[in-house]
Phi, psi and omega in degrees: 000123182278130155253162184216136155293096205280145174230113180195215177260120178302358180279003183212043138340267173334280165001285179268006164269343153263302170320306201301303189287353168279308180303353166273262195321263208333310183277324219039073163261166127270119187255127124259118191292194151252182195263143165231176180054052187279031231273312187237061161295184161253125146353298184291336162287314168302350169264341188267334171315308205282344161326331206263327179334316197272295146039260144007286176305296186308356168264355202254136170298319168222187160254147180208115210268106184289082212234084216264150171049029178091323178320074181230103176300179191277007186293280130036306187278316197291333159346285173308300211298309184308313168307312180311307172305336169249022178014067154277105149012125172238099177260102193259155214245084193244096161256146196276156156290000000 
C-alpha cells in the first residue's frame, strides 16, 4: 500500500479533501492529509504546520500534487523540490477548473 502526503494550494480545500478520499477507496493509498481550514493562524503556527508538513512527507512514499487549473504555488514548488531530494515518487493530480 503506497502512502502519499497530499500537496497542493489551501485555496482548493474542499477539493483535495474529495480527492484525498478518493484516493483512499479507489487507488487504495494511505493519504496524508495537510491541516485545513488555517484562515485566521499566527504567522508562527502557520510556520510550525509547515514544518510538520515536511514531516509528512518524510513518511510518505510519494506526495500527490494537487494542481487544479494548472496551479502550483511557491509553498507547493518547495515541496516538490523537497520530495525530490529525498527521492519521493511526485505524483500529479492536473484537473482543468
Amino acid at each position: 500500500m503506497k502512502v502519499v502526503t497530499v500537496c497542493g494550494s489551501l485555496r482548493f480545500e474542499k477539493e483535495m479533501i474529495q480527492i484525498a478520499a478518493e484516493l483512499e477507496t479507489k487507488k487504495n493509498y494511505c493519504v496524508i492529509q495537510c491541516v485545513y481550514g488555517l484562515n485566521n493562524i499566527t504567522e508562527e503556527k502557520k510556520k510550525r504546520i509547515g514544518e510538520i508538513h515536511y514531516k509528512k512527507i518524510d513518511k510518505s512514499d510519494a506526495i500527490y500534487v494537487v494542481n487544479i487549473g494548472g496551479n502550483i504555488g511557491e509553498s507547493t514548488k518547495k515541496e516538490i523540490a523537497y520530495a525530490k531530494a529525498h527521492e519521493k515518487e511526485i505524483i500529479y493530480h492536473e484537473s482543468i477548473i
